[in-house]
LUMZA-853482 format. One record per residue (C-alpha): x, y, z; residue number from 1. Coordinates in steps of 0.05 Angstrom, whole numbers. Example, Ala and Ser with C-alpha at 12.3 -4.5 7.8 and 13.67 -1.06 7.14 Angstrom:
2
REC      u      v      w   i
REC    246    -90    156   1
REC    273    -21    143   2
***
This chain:
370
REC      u      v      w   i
REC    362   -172    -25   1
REC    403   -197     38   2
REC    377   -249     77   3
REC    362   -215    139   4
REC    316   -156    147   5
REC    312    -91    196   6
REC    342    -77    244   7
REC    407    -96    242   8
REC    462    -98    297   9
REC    496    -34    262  10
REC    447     12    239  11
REC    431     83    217  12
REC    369    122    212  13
REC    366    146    150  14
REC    388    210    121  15
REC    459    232    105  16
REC    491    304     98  17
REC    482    339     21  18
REC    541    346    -19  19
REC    554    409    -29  20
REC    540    412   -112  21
REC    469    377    -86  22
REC    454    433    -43  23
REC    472    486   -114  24
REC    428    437   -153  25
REC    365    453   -112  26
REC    386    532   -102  27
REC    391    540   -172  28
REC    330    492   -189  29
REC    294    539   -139  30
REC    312    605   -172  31
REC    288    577   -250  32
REC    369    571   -263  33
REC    366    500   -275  34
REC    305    453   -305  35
REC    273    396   -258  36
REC    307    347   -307  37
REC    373    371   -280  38
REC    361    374   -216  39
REC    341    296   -225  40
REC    396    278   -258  41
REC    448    315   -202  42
REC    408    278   -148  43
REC    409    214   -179  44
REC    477    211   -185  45
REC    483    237   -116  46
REC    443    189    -94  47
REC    481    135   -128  48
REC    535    155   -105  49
REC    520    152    -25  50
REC    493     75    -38  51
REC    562     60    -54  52
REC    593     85      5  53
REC    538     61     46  54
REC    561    -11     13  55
REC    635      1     16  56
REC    608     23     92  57
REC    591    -51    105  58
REC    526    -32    125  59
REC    471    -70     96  60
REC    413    -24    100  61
REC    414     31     45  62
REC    375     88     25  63
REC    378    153    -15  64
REC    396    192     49  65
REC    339    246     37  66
REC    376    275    -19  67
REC    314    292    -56  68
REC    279    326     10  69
REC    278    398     45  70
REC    248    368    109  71
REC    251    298    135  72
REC    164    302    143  73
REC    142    356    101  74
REC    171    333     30  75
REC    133    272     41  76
REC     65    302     67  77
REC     71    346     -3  78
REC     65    289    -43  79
REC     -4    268    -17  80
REC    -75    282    -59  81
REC   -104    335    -24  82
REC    -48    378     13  83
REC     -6    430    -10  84
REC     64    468     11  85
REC     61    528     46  86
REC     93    575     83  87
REC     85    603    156  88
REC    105    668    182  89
REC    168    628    232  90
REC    194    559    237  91
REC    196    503    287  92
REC    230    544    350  93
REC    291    492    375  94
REC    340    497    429  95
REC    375    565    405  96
REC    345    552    337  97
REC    289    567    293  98
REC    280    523    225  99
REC    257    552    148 100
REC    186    561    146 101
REC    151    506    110 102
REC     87    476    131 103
REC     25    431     95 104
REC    -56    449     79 105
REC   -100    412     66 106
REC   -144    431      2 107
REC   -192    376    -14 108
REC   -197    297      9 109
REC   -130    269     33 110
REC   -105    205    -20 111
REC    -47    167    -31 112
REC    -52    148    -98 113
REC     17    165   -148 114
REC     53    190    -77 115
REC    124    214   -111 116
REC    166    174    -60 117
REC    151    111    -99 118
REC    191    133   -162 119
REC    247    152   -109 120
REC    240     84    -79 121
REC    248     48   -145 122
REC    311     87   -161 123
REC    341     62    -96 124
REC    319    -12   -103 125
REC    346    -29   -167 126
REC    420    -25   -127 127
REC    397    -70    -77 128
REC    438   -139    -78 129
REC    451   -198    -37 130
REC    479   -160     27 131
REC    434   -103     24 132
REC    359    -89     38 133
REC    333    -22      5 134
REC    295     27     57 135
REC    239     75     52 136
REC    237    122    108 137
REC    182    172    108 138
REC    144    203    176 139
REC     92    173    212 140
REC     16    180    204 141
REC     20    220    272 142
REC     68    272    251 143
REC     26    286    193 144
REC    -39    292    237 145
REC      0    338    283 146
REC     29    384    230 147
REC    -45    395    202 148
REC    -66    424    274 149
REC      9    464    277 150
REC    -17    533    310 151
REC    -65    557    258 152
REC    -70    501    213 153
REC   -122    476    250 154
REC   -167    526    223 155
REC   -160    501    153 156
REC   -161    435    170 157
REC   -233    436    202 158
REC   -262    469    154 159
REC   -245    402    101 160
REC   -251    355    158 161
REC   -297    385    213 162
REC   -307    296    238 163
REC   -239    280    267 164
REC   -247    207    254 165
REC   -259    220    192 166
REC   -198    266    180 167
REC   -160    201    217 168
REC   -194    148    172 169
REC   -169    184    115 170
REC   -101    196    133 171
REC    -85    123    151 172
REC   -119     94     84 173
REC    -71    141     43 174
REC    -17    116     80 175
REC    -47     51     65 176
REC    -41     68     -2 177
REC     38     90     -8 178
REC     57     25     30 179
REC     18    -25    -15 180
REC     54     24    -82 181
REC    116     16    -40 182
REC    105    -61    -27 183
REC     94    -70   -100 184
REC    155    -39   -117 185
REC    193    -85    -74 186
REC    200    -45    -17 187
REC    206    -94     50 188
REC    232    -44    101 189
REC    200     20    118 190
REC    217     57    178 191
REC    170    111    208 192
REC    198    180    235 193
REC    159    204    293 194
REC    168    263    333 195
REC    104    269    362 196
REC    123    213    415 197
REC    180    257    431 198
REC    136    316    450 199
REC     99    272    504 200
REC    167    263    535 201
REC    180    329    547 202
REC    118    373    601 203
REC    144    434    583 204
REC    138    434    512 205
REC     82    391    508 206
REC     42    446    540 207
REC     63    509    504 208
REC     47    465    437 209
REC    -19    445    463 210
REC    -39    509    513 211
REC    -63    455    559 212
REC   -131    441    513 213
REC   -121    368    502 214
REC    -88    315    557 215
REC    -26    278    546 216
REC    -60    214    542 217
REC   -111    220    510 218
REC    -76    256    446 219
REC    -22    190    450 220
REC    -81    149    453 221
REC   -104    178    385 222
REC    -41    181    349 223
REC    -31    105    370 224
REC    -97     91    336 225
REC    -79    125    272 226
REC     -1     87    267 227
REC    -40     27    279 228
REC    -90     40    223 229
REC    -43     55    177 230
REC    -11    -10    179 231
REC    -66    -54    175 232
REC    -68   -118    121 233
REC      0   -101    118 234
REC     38   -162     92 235
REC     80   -214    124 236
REC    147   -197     97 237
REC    134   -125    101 238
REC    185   -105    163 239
REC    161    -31    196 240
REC    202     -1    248 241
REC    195     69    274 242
REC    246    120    296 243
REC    224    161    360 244
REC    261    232    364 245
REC    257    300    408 246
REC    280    340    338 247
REC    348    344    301 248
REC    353    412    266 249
REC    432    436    253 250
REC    457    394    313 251
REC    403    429    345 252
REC    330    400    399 253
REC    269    403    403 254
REC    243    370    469 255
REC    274    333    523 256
REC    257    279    571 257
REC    261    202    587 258
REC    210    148    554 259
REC    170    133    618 260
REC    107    181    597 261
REC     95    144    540 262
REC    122     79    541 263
REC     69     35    562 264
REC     29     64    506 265
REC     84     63    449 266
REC    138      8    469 267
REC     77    -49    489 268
REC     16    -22    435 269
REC     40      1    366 270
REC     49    -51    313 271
REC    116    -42    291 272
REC    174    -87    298 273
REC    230    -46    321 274
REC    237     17    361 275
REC    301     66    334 276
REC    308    111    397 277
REC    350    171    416 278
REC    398    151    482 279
REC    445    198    463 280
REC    457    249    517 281
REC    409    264    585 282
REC    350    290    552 283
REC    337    218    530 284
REC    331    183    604 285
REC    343    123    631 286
REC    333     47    595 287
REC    275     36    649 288
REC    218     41    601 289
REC    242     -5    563 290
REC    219    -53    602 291
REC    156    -43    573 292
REC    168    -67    504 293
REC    141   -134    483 294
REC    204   -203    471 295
REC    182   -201    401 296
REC    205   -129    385 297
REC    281    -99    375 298
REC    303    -42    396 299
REC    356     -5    363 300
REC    397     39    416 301
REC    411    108    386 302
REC    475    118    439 303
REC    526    153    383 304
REC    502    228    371 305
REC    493    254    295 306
REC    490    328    327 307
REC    571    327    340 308
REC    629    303    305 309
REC    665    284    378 310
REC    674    207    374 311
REC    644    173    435 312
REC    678    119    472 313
REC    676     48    455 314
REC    681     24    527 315
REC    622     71    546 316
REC    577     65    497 317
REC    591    -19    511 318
REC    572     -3    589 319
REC    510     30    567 320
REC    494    -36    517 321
REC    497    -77    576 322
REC    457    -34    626 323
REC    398    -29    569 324
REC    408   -102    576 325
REC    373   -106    636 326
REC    303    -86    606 327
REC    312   -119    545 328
REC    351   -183    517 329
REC    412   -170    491 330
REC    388   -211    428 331
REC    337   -158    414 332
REC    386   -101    420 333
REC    421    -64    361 334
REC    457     -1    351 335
REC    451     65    315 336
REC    471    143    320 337
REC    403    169    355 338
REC    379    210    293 339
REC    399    212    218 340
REC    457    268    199 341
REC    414    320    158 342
REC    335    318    176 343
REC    337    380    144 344
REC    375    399     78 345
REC    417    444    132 346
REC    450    392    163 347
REC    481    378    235 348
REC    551    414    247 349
REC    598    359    225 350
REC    627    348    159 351
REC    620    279    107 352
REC    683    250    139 353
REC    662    259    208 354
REC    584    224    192 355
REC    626    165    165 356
REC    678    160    219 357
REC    614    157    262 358
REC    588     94    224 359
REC    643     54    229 360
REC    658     58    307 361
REC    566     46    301 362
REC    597    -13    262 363
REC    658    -34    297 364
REC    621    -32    377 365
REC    572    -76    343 366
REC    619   -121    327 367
REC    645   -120    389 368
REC    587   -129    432 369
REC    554   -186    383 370
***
């Protein structure tokens, strides 16, 4: 394991575009043309296969780049004691887009206990070596709470859990759960994905989600509460960062708008130790709520876009390093694309050559600037 832990001056966020014979693998797994232990062995060596050019990369983070996921959240939520997959009627409507279908229910207690992700963790680890640390990315106890109260969801979900904080209680100690299986597996950098903090950013779709029933503040107030939860008696050497995003769906958004409605809340109250955010185009805002996060917590600027395959420019994306400068050191600053390259099994609109061209100028401005 290398020396250093997350973040790192040149980052990324975690998930990678599907080869092409991946993408077969899971069609034909899907349609009973292939068994499960095929489908394993194609995305293992897939997945071994993207550690090396993460390596040869000269990053020193790697991970299995999704490769074994539909969704970036609801793969994940699946794997919990208590909830199943299902299937709504539509998607997730984005910018011009709507997304596949698939959604969670809950059927009896939420638990942690044998959470797949573990096995998938161990597969990556064993590759780890002296310049790399092994990452588990997997979506925050918020997103999971939201996605039970998705439109109709909510219906099932009181009828199992009619006490909120019990509902909440349960939740974080399953989460509780995967990390300690995690921990024990060696795992000492997991990153949450959150969109729900994206959704506060953005009035207008914050109140067609929630029809104006609940207040901004008070719902970020909760889903602080429950992050928080999650991670407590974690361990010393346990790093936990979180990645905040307004959607990534086939180069595709969600929501839009700048930090300041939640920053105070998110940047100076949840107990991580890095922020990943998306600074990628104007929907993100300015670097003024930064000012809110603590000296003892990186931030990892997201300024490169994963949604295009249009290589930004060195000297801007410097300019902008030095302007979020102002809010926080320049110590505590790193840099990433805002969002990984396939949140989805779809993928953005760019092709394998173009997601690693985008690492190595991520790479080579860091260099640069630090």
């Amino acid at each position: 394991m290398y020396k250093e832990n997350a973040p790192f001056r040149y980052d990324f966020v975690g998930s990678f575009l599907r080869p092409a014979c991946l993408k077969k693998a899971r069609g034909d797994y899907t349609t009973g043309n292939i068994t499960i232990d095929d489908l394993t062995r194609i995305e293992n060596e897939e997945v071994e296969q993207l550690i090396r050019k993460q390596k040869a990369a000269g990053y020193h983070v790697i991970t299995d780049g999704e490769f074994r996921r539909s969704y970036w959240h609801l793969d994940f939520m699946w794997g919990f004691q208590g909830i199943e997959q299902i299937e709504l009627d539509h998607g997730y409507f984005f910018h011009g887009e709507e997304t596949t279908h698939g959604s969670i229910a809950i059927t009896s207690t939420i638990s942690g206990e044998n959470h797949p992700f573990v096995e998938h963790f161990k597969f990556v680890k064993q590759f780890e070596d002296k310049n790399t640390v092994a990452r588990q990315t997997i979506p925050a106890p918020a997103q999971l709470y939201a996605e039970l109260f998705r439109e109709k969801n909510g219906q099932n979900t009181r009828r199992y859990y009619p006490d909120d904080e019990k509902l909440i209680c349960d939740i974080a100690a399953a989460y509780r759960t995967v990390i300690g299986e995690l921990y024990k597996a060696g795992c000492r950098n997991i990153q949450f994905d959150d969109c729900t903090w994206g959704m506060f950013c953005d009035k207008k779709y914050w109140e067609t989600r929630q029809n104006a029933a609940v207040g901004l503040t008070e719902t970020a107030e909760k889903f602080l509460y429950l992050n928080n939860l999650a991670l407590e008696g974690r361990p010393d050497d346990l790093v936990v960062t979180t990645h905040i995003c307004r959607g990534n769906y086939h180069s595709t958004w969600a929501s839009s708008g700048g930090y300041e409605p939640i920053a105070e809340i998110l940047f100076g109250q949840e107990n991580v130790d890095a922020f990943y955010l998306e600074f990628d185009d104007e929907r993100s805002g300015g670097f003024e709520p930064l000012r809110f996060v603590p000296n003892d917590k990186k931030v990892v600027l997201g300024l490169l876009t994963s949604k295009s395959p249009v290589l930004e420019s060195e000297e801007a994306v410097i300019a902008r390093i030095h302007e979020a400068a102002r809010f926080v050191q320049m110590d505590n600053l790193c840099l990433s694309p805002q969002c990984g390259f396939a949140s989805c099994e779809i993928g953005n609109k760019l092709t394998e050559d173009e997601q690693w061209n985008k690492l190595a100028l991520v790479k080579q401005i860091a260099e640069k600037v630090w």
